[in-house]
C-alpha positions in Angstrom: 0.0 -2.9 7.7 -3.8 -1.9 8.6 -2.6 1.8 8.6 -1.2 1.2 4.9 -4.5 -0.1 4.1 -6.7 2.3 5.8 -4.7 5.7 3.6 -4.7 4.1 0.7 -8.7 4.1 1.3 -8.7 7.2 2.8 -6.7 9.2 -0.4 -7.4 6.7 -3.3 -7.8 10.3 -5.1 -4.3 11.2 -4.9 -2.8 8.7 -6.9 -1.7 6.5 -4.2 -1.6 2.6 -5.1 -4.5 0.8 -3.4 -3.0 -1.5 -0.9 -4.0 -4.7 0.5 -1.7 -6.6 3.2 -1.7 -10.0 4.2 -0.9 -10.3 8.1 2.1 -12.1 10.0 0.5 -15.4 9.5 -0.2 -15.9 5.8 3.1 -17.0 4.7 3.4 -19.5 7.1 0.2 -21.0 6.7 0.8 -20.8 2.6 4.0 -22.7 3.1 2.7 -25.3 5.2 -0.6 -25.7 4.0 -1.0 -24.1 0.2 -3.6 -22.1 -0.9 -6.0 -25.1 0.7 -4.7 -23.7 3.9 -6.0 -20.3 3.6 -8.4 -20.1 1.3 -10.6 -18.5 3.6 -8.8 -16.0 4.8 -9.9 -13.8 1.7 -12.8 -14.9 0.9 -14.4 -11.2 1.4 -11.7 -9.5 -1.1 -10.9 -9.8 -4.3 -7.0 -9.1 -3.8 -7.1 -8.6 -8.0 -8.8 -5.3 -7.1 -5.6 -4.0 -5.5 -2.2 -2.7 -6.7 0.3 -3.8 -4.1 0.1 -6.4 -1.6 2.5 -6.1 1.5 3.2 -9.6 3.0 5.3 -9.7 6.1 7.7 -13.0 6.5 8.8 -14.2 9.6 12.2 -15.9 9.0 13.0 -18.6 11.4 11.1 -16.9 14.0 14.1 -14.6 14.5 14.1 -11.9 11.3 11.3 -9.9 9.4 11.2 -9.6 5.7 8.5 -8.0 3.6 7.6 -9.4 0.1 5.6 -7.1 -2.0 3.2 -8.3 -4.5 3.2 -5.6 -7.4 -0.2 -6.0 -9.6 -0.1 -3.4 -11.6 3.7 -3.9 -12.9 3.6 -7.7 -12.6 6.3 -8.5 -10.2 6.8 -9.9 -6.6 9.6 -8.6 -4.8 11.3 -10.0 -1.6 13.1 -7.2 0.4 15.5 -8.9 3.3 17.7 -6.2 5.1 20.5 -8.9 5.8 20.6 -9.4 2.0 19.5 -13.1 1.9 17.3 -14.1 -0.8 14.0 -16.4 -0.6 13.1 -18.2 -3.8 10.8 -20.2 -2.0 8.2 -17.4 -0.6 8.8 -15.8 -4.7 7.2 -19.1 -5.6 4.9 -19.8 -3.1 3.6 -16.2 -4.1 3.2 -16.8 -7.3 1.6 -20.0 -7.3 -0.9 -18.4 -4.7 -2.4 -16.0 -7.5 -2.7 -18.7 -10.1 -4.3 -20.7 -6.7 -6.5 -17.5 -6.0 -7.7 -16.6 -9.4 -9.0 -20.0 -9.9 -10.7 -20.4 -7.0 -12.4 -16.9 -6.5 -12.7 -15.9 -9.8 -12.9 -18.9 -11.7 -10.6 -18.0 -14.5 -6.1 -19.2 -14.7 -4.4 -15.7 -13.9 -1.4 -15.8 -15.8 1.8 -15.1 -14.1 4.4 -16.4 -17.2 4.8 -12.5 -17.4 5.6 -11.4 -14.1 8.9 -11.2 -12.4 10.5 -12.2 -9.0 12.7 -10.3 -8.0 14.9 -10.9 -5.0 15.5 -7.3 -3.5 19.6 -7.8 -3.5 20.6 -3.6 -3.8 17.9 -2.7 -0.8 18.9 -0.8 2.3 20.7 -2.7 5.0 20.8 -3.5 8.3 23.9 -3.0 10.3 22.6 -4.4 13.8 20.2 -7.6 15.0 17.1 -5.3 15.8 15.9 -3.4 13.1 14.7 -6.1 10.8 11.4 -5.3 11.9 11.6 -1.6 10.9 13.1 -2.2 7.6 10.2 -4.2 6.6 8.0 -1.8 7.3 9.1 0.8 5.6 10.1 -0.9 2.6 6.2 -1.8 2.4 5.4 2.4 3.7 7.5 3.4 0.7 6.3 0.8 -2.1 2.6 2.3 -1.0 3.7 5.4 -1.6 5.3 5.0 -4.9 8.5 6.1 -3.5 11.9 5.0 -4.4 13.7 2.8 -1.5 16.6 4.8 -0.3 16.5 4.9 3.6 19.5 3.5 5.4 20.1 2.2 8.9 20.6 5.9 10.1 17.1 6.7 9.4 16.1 3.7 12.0 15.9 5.9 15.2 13.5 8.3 13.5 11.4 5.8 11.7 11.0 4.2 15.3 10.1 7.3 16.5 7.4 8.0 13.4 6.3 4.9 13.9 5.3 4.8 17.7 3.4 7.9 17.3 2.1 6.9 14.0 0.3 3.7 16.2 -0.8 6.0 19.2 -2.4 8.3 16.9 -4.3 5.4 14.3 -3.2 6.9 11.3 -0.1 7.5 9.5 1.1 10.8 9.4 2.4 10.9 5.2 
């Protein structure tokens, strides 16, 4: 998620959505504890600066989904590769930008016209280990303004992209 964040710094020029991404912990600590919780953890960033925010969800400790918050078109979208939908993170979400708004910027952000969208026609998984990779390309490809139509063949090279993407500290697209 740092790598998303670092190119969409790095070519902000080229039209790419600015990106901002929440780490493993934030939805946890937002279900548990609200925007109370976590309050701090932006307290540096004004996420209403950015286009898209990536946040990574941890599903019973066992599965990775990514929800994407979309700024600029004014909808949050939760991708799960097994297909299972999460009203509850759609509405945590949401309630976390009114939350935000009114705490760092001192003004309601109104969210009556956005849309949650449970990702139901996204790629699938067709095995118990690639949850992880599916979420992070669903977030590679919403930062890139491309359309979502990988599929479980394009794991092994993903994987592959992936690795070296890490070793090297940058992405490579």
């Amino acid at each position: 998620m740092n790598l998303l964040m670092e190119r969409s710094e790095q070519r902000a020029d080229d039209g790419l959505p600015r990106v901002y991404a929440m780490n493993t912990f934030f939805i946890p600590k937002l279900l548990s504890a609200g925007h109370a919780g976590l309050k701090r953890w932006t307290r540096k960033v004004d996420i209403f600066t950015y286009d898209i925010i990536p946040v990574p969800v941890h599903v019973g400790r066992v599965h990775w989904c990514m929800a994407i918050i979309d700024l600029r078109n004014q909808v949050i979208r939760y991708y799960d590769s097994m297909g299972t939908p999460n009203n509850a993170v759609l509405n945590a979400l949401e309630q976390y930008l009114r939350d935000e708004s009114l705490d760092k910027r001192k003004q309601p952000f109104d969210t009556s016209g956005f849309v949650k969208e449970n990702m139901r026609e996204c790629p699938r998984q067709m095995n118990g280990s690639d949850c992880g990779v599916f979420s992070c390309m669903f977030a590679e490809h919403e930062a890139r303004n491309r359309d979502i139509g990988f599929t479980q063949a394009h794991m092994p090279y993903f994987r592959q992209k992936m690795v070296y993407e890490i070793s090297q500290g940058r992405l490579i697209t």
